[in-house]
N, C-alpha and C positions, 0 to 999 in steps of 0.2 A: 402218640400218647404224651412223650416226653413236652413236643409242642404246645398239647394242651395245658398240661400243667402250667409251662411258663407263662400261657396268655392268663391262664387263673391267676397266676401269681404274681402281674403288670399291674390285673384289678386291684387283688388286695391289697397295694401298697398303700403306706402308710406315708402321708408329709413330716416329713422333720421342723420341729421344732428351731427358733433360732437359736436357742442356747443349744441344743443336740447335732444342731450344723454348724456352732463354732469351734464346739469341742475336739474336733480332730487339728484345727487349724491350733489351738491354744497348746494341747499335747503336742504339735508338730516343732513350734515356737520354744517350748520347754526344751524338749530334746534335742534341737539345732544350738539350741544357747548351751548346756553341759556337751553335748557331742565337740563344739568348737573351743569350750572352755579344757577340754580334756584331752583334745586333738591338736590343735591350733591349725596349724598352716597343712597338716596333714591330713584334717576331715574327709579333704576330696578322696581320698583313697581307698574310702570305701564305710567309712563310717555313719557319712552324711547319706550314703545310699541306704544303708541298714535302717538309719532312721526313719527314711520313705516312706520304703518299705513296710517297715511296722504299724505308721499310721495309717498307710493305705489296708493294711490286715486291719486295724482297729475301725475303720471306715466300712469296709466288708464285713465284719464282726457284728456291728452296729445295723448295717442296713439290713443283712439276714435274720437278725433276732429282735430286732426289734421292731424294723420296718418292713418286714415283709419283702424283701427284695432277691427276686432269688440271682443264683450265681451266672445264671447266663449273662442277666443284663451288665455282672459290672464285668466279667469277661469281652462284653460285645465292646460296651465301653472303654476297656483299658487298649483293646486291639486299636479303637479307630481311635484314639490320642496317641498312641506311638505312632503308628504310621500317619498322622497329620502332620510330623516331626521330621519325615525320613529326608526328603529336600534339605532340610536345613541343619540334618546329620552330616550329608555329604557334603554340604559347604563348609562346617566345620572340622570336616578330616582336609579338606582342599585350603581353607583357612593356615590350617598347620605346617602342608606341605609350602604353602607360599610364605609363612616368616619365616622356617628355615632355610629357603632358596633364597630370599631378599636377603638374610643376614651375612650366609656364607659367601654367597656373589658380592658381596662387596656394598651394597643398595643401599640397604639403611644405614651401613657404616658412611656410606659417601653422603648424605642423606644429612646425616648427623655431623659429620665433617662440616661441612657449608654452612649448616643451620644454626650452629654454635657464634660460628662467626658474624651471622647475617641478622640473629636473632636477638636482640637487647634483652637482659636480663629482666631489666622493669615493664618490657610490654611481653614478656615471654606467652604469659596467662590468657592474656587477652587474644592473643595474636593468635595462639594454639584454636583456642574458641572456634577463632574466627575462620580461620584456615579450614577446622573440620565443617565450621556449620555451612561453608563454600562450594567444598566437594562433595559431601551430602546432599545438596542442593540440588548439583548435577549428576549424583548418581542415583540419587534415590533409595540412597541403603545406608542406613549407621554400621552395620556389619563389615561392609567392604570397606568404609572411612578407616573404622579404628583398624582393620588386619593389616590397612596399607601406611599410610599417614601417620597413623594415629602410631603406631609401632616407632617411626620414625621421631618424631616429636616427643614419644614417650624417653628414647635414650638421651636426644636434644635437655630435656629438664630435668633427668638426671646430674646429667654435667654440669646443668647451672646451678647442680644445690639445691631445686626444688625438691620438696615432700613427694612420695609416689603418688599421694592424694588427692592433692593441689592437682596434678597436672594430667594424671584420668579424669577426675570432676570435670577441668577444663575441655580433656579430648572428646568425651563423654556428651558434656554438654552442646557444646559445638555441632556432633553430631546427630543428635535424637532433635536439635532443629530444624538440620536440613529432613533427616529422614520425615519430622512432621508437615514441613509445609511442601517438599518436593512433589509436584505432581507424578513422578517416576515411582514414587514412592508406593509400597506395596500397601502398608497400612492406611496410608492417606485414599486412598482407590479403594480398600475392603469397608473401610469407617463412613465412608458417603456412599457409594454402591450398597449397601445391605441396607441403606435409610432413604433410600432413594432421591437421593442431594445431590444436584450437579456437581461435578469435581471442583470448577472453579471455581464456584459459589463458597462450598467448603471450606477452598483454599483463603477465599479475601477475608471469609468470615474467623477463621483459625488467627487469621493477622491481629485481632483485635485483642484477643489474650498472650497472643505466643510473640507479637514482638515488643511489650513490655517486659515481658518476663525475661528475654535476651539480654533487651539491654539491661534491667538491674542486674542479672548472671555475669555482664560485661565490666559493670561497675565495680562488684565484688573479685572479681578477677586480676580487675586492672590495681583496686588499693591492695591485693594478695599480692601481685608483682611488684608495689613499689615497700611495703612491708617486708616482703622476703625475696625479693630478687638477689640482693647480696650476700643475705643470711647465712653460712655456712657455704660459700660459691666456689666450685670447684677451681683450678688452676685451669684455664680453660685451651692454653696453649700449651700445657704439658699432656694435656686430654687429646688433642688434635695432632699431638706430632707422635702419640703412641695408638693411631689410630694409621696415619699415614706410617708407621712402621708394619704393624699388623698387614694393612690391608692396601694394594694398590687404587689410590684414589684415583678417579679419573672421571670428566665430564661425560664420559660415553655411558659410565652408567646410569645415567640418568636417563638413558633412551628408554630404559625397564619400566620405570613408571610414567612415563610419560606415554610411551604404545598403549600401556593400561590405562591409562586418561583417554588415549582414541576408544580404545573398546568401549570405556565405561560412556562416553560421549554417543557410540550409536547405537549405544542400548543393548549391547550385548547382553545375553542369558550370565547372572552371577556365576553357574557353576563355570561354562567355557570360560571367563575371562579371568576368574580365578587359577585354573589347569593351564590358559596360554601364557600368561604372569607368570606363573612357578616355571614352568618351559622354559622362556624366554631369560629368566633368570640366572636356570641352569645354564643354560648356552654364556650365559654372561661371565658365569663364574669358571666356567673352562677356559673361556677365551680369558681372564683376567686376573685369576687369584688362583693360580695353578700349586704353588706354595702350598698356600691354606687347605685345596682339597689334597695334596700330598700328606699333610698334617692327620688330617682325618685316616685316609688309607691310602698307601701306595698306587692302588688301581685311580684310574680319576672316574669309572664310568662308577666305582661301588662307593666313593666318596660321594659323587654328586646323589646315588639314589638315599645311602645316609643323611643326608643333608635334608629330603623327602621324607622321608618316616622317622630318621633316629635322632636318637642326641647327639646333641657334638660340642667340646669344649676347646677353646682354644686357647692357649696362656698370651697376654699380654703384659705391656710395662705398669699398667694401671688395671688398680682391682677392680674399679666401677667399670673401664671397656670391658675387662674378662665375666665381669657378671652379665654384661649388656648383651654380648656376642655368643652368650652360649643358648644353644638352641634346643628346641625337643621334637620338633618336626609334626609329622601325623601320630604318630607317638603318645605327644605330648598332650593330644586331646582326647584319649579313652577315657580317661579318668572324667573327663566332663560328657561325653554319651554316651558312660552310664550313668551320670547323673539325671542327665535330661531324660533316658529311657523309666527309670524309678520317678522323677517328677511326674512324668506323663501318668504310671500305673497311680499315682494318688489323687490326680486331678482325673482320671477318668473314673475312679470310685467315689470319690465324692460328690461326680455328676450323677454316676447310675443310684446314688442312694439319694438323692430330691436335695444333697444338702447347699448347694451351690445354689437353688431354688428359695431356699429357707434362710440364707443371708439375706438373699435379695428381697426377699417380704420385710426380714427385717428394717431396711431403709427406707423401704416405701412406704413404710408405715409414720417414715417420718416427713412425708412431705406435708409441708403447710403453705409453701406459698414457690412463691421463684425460687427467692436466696437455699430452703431449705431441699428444692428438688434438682438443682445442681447440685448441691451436696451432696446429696442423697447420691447420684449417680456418679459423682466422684470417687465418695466412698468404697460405692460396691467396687467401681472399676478397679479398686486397690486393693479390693478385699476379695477379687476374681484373678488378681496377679498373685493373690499368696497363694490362694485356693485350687486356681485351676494350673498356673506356671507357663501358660501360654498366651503369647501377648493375639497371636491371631484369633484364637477361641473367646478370650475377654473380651477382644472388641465385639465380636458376632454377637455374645450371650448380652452385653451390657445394653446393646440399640436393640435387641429382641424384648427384654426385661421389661424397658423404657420405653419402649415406643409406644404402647398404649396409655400409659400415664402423659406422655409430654401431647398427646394426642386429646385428651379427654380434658386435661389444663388450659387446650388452644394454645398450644405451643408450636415454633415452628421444630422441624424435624433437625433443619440446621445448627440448630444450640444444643441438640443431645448429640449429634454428630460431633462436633466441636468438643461438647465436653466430653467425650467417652474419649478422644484422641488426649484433650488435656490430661485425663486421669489416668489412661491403660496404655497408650506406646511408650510416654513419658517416663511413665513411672515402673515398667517391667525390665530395665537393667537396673531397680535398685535391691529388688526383692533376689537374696543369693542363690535361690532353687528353682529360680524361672531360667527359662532358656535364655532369656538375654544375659540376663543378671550373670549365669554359670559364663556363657559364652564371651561376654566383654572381661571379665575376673581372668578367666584363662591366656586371653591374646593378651592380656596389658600385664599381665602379671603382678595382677594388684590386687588383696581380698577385695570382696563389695561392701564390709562395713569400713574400708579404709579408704573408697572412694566416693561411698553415698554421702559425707556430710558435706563435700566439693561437689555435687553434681547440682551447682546452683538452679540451671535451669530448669533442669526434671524434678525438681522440689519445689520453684516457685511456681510454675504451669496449672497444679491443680489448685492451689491456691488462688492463684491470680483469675482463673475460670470462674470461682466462686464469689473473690470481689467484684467482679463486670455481674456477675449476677445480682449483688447489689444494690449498683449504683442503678442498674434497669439500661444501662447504654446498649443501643443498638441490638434488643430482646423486642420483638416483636409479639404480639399477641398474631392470632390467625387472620381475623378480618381489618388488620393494618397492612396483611402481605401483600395486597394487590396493589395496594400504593407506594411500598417499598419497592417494590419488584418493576415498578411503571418508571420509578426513578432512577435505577441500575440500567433499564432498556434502554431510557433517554441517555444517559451517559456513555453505554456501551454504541 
């Protein structure tokens, strides 16, 4: 019986409205902006979840009474976006347990040691970039970049007196390049797979917007380093000799990221190479900072597993290493899965109630030609990173949304492939209640409104995707592809 009713009440649903589907997101916007205004550095702790919350109640409120939506569907809904999540739960409890083994083994301090030294103040920015958008490249993850790297580099531009902004922005950007154009890449493979675009094709065609956009990202970088490389520049060998006090420096630990460059090279599963890095870590820091885990606890086996889930602080001669060196482990990331488990409960009620549906009519209502239906799919993509918080679900929903529009234009499928990656991988670590956006804020230990107005390149991407829409370069209409496509053959 119960059955029937719900299939009665699939029928009588009701479409929302676009102002009726923006209203959870504008109340969600109000209440994140007092909630942060009220909280500051402390919202994660349970505030900004309350907020979710509420607007996912206010999203159910709305769908039940107004639109006829009964409660199964946004139940069924909120279970299958949590668990779309749970993968990338456990990487982010394994994320945690590997910066507090890099930190306490000695890894990133030695890491940071060298990198001070090796690294010029005035190409700091650029260099950072570049480094992340490298090993991106060949890992195929911005997530593994910043937990590993990125962590490293992050203490690196502390010491030189850079902004914490300035040098996420840089780490940031660096890596959501490699993560976009890497064929390894998760999102690059789900963004041409679901539009049915060959991978490679994808890839050369992504090059057309995405490597403009680096190098102006590179340019702004590089005048940010000769602007402020000196700027308040730490003492850089009073940093390095109270770093070689702390912590036994040695070339050996370098073997730690460098075995995780093998794994990450033959394409190991994130989670194992994550677990065998933190491992190999621990063994590092027994055999080599035996001190430091004595500091922590007398036992070294209950030191080392603190190091793994808890905090740990450790006093240096310099107040910037003792901020830099203290750790929170696995610990240190509940506070962000639950955020990501409440982001998900609001993006799966504002699926089950059409209103995810009813922005996206909104846009396409505005297509009028090229220039306006890249936009048009831009926008949503950005407007599906607030809404839904999921960078994998945005890309799925944005090439489903669009694909009968870019299809009925004579479009190829390749330019909404291209722009749903320009507007929705790019742009989901700037939004602070998307799973990136939560997850990169926590490992770099930087809000996201402190590092979004630095994150040159995932700011110019969509942009830049919507100028080549203009100028009409290299946008094919349908009955041009057979000639485009005869010329790529001859070449290949």
């Amino acid at each position: 019986m119960s059955e029937n009713r719900n299939k009665k009440g699939e029928l009588l649903k009701k479409r929302p409205s676009a102002v009726l589907s923006l209203m959870p997101i504008v109340v969600l916007v109000a209440m994140l902006t007092a909630t942060i205004k009220a909280f500051g550095s402390d919202s994660l702790g349970g505030a900004s979840q309350i907020t979710l919350l509420t607007v996912s109640a206010l999203c159910v409120l709305i769908g039940m009474w107004r639109l006829n939506v009964p409660w199964a569907s946004f139940e069924k809904a909120i279970t299958k976006n949590v668990a779309s999540v749970s993968s990338a739960l456990i990487i982010l409890l394994l994320i945690g347990a590997l910066s507090g083994a890099w930190m306490v083994s000695g890894v990133v301090p030695t890491l940071v040691y060298y990198g001070v030294q090796a690294i010029h103040p005035d190409i700091f920015l650029a260099s950072s970039c570049l480094i992340c958008a490298l090993v991106s490249v060949m890992t195929g993850s911005s997530w593994t970049t910043i937990a590993t790297i990125g962590i490293a580099l992050m203490g690196i531009g502390r010491a030189q007196g850079f902004g914490e902004g300035w040098v996420a922005g840089a780490i940031i950007s660096g890596a959501y390049f490699g993560d976009k154009i890497s064929p390894l890449s998760e999102t690059t493979t789900l963004a041409s797979a679901s539009l049915g675009v060959p991978l490679f094709k994808h890839i050369r065609y992504m090059l057309i917007t995405t490597v403009p956009s680096m190098l102006l990202a590179l340019v702004l970088f590089a005048v940010g380093g000769l602007l402020f490389g000196n700027s308040g520049n730490q003492d850089i060998e009073s940093f390095t000799r109270a770093i070689d006090a702390r912590f036994n420096i040695t070339p050996w630990l370098l073997a730690v990221p460098v075995l995780t460059g093998v794994l990450i090279a033959r394409r190991t599963p994130p989670v194992i190479t994550l677990f065998l890095s933190s491992l190999m870590a621990v063994i590092a820091g027994v055999a080599f900072q035996g001190d430091v885990l004595r500091e922590i606890d007398p036992s070294t086996f209950k030191a080392s597993m603190i190091s793994l889930y808890g905090s740990t602080s450790l006093t240096t001669d310099n107040p910037m290493l003792t901020s830099l060196v203290a750790t929170r482990g696995m610990g240190g990331m509940m506070d962000t899965i639950w955020l990501i488990i409440c982001a998900m409960c609001f993006g799966g009620a504002m699926s089950a109630a059409g209103m995810v549906g009813g922005i996206t009519r909104l846009f396409i209502h505005l297509v009028k030609g090229r220039t306006s239906l890249v936009g048009s799919t831009a926008a949503t993509g950005l407007m599906l990173n607030l809404a839904i918080a999921d960078q994998y679900l945005c890309i799925l929903l944005s090439g489903n949304m669009f694909r009968d529009v870019y299809d009925r234009e004579g479009y190829e499928r390749r330019l909404l492939s291209r722009t749903t990656e320009d507007a929705v991988t790019v742009t989901s670590v700037l939004v602070p209640w998307n799973t990136c956006g939560m997850t990169q804020s926590t490992v770099l230990g930087v809000a996201t409104f402190t590092y979004l107005p630095f994150c040159f390149f995932n700011i110019i991407s969509p942009l830049m995707s919507v100028i080549v829409a203009m100028t009409g370069y290299k946008i094919y209409r349908k009955d041009s592809v057979s000639e485009e496509l005869a010329a790529d053959e001859q070449q290949a």
